[in-house]
N, C-alpha and C positions, 0 to 999 in steps of 0.2 A: 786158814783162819789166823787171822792177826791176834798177837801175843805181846809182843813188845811196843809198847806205848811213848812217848816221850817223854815223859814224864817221869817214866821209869830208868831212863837213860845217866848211867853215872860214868865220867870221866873215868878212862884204863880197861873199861869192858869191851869186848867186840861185840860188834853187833851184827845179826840177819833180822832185816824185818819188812817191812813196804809201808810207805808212806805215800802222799800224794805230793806233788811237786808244782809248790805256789812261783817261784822263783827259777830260773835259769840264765846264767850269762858267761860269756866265754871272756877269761881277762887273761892278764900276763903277770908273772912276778917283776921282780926288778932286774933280774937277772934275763929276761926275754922268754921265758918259757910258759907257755899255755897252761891254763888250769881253768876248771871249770869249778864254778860258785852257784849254788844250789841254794834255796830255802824248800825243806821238807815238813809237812806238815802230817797231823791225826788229829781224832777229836779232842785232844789232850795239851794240845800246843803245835811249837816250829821249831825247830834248829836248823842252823843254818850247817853246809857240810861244804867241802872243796875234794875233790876229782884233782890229786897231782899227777897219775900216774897213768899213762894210756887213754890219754885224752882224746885224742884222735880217734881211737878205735871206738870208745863209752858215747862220746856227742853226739852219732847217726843214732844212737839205740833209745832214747827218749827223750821227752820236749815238755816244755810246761804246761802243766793242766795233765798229766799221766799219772796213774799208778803205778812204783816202780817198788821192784826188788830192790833193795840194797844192802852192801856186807860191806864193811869196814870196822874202823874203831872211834871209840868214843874218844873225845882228847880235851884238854883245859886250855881254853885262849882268853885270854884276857878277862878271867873271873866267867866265864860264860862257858856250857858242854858247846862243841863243836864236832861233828862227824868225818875224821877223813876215810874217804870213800876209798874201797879198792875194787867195787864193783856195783855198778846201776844201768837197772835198765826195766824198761816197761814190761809188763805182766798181761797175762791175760786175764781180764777183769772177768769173766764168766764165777758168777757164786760170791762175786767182792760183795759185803756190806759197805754202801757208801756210806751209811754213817760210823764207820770208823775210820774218817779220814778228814770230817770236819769237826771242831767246835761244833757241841748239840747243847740243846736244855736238859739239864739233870734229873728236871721232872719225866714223866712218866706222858709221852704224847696222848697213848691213848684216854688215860686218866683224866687231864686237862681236858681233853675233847670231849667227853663226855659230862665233867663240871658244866664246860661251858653251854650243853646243850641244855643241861638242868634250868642254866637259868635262863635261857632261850625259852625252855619251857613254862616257865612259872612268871611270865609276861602273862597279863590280863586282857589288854585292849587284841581281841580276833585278828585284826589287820597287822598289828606288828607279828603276832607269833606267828600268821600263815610267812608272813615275809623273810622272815629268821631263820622259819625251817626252810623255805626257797632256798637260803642261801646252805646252810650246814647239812641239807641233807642233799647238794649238788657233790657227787662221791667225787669228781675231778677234782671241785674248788674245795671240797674237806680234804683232799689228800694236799694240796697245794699250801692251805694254812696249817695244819700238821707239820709241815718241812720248812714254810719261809722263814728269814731271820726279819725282825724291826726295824733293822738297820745296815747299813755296811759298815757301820764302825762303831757310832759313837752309843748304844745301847742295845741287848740280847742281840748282838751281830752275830748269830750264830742259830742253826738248824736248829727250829723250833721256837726260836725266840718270839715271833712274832704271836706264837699260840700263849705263849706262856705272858708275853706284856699285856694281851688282852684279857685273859682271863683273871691277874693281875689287877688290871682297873676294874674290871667287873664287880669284882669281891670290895672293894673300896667303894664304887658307886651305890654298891647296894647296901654297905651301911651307911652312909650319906644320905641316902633316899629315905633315912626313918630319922634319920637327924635334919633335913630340910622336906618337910613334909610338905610345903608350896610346892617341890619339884615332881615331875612323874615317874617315879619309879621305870617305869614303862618304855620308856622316852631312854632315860637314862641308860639303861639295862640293853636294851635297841642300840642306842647312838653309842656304848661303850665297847659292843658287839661287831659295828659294821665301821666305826670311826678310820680304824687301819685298814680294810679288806682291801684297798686296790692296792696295797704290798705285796700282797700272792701276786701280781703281776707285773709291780716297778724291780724286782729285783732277780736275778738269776742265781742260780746256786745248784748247780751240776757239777761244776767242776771249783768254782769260788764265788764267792758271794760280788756280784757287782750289777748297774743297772743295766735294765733290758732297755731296748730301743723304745718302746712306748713308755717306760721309766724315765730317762731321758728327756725324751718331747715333752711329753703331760705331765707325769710324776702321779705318785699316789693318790693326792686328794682328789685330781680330777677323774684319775682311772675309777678310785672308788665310788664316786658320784655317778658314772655311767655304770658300773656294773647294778648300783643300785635303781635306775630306770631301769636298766631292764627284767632284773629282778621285778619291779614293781608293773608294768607291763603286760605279765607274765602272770599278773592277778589281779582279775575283773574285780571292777567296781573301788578297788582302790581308793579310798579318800585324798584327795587333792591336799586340802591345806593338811594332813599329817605328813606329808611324800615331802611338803617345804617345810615342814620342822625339820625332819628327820634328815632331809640332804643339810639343812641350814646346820647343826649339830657336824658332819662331816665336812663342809666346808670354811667353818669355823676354827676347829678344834686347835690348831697353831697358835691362836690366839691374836697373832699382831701381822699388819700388813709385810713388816720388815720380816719376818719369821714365816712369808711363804705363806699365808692363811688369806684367802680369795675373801673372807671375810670377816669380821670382827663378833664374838657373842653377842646376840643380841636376844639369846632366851637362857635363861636360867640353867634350865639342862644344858646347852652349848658353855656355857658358861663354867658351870662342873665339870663338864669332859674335859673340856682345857685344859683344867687344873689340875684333876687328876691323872691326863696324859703325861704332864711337862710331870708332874711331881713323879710318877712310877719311872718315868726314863733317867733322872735326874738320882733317883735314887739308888736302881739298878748300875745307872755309869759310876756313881762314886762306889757302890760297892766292888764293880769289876777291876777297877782301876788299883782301888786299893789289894785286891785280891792277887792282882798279876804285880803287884810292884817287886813284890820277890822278899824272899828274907834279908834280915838285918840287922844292924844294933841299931838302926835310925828308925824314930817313931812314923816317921812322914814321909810321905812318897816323893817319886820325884815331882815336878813341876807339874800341873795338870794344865796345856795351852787351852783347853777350849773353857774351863773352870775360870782361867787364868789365877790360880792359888795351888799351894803345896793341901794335901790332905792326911789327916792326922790318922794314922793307923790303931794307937794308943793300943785297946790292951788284944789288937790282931795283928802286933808285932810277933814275930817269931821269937 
């Protein structure tokens, strides 16, 4: 069982612990000699480590994307822990928790999964609740949204995230649906449920989070639109013009042509999920951002490129 965290890792202590290993590459000093540069990861963080010593012999014993033992020391380089290694090598994963070895959601999976079914549940219109439960009561694709992240980077990019940003906007949509009472509850509570679901399939995350090959070609909105024909498919008698709300709400949800969305809202509820999707991700990133910028005497983070603005940490400075 894993014990030591990264988190927990202070410069001067030795360490034995295992971590997963995002990073590998073989360089030289300046002096000519082989060393090996590592970035280690847990659900806690990365540091990075270097292998000076018995290089030769540590490089055949494991590869990126492993679970590895390793023992060395903690050490101070440039304001930053760094690990120099004096011993790593791959483990046998049998009994490994992999979720101690990625970034997860701090909520409670099965908790969230359960919220979310509640409000699955408490849909009115017959045809959306059978179709809801088609999808969350498929135990594959409930174990799949349980575990995918939202993103590979730039929002909950991490195990669970994608449960936790949904159920997130749910909670949002369904006070909004008593404050715009033109919209359908129904509609909303559906479309804010199924908006991401083709991300249990654009992204991988076995060993790191990155895109799967139908990820890539299609990407999520369109995977989500097929999985929901066939979801829908799959229950006779279906209403036809809800099937084109309901994809129109997922093919939407981007908002703008230039942002990837196949199409622009053109219904009220499409229109709320938008804005409630960009708002949750938007707000999530500036919280992680701020979160990981580190302690300081300085109020404001570094540079945010994708914000393009500094952000103000104010009284979540250290």
């Amino acid at each position: 069982m894993k014990t030591l965290y990264v988190k927990d890792i202070k410069a001067g202590e030795k360490i034995k612990s295992s971590f997963l290993v995002m990073e590998k590459n073989l360089a030289y000093s300046q002096k000519g000699a082989p060393y090996l540069s590592v970035k280690l990861r847990d659900r806690t963080g990365d540091v990075e480590g270097r292998v000076w010593d018995n290089v030769a012999a540590l490089d055949p014993l494991f590869r990126k994307g492993d679970i590895v033992s390793v023992q060395g020391r903690a050490v101070s380089y440039r304001d930053a822990t760094q690990l120099a290694v004096l011993d790593i090598r791959r483990m046998d994963e049998t009994g490994i928790d992999p979720w101690d070895y990625f970034p997860s959601t701090k909520g409670d999976v099965e908790e969230m999964f359960a919220a979310l079914a509640a409000y699955a549940g408490s849909v009115e219109n017959p045809w959306l609740k059978k179709l809801l439960a088609a999808f969350l009561d498929d135990p594959q694709l409930a174990a799949r949204l349980k575990r995918a992240p939202a993103a590979k980077g730039f929002h909950h990019a991490y195990l669970g995230g994608l449960l936790e940003h949904t159920l997130s906007m749910v909670k949002i949509l369904d006070a909004l649906a008593g404050h715009y009472p033109a919209a359908s509850r129904d509609m909303l509570i559906a479309g804010g449920i199924l908006h991401d679901i083709g991300k249990t399939e654009e992204f991988t995350y076995d060993r790191a989070i990155d895109y799967s090959t139908p990820g890539r070609l299609v990407g999520h909105i369109l995977l989500g639109v097929e999985m929901l024909d066939r979801k829908i498919a799959s229950i006779e008698g279906f209403p036809e013009d809800l099937a084109l709300e309901l994809k129109h709400v997922i093919l939407a949800h981007h908002g703008e042509l230039d942002f990837g969305s196949p199409k622009r809202p053109k219904t009220v509820e499409a229109l709320i999920v938008h804005f409630v999707d960009d708002l949750d991700a938007k707000v999530a990133a500036f919280q992680e951002f701020i979160g990981n910028s580190g302690a300081g005497e300085s109020e404001w983070t570094p540079f945010h490129r994708f914000f393009e603005r500094f952000l103000y940490k104010g009284g979540q400075k250290a």
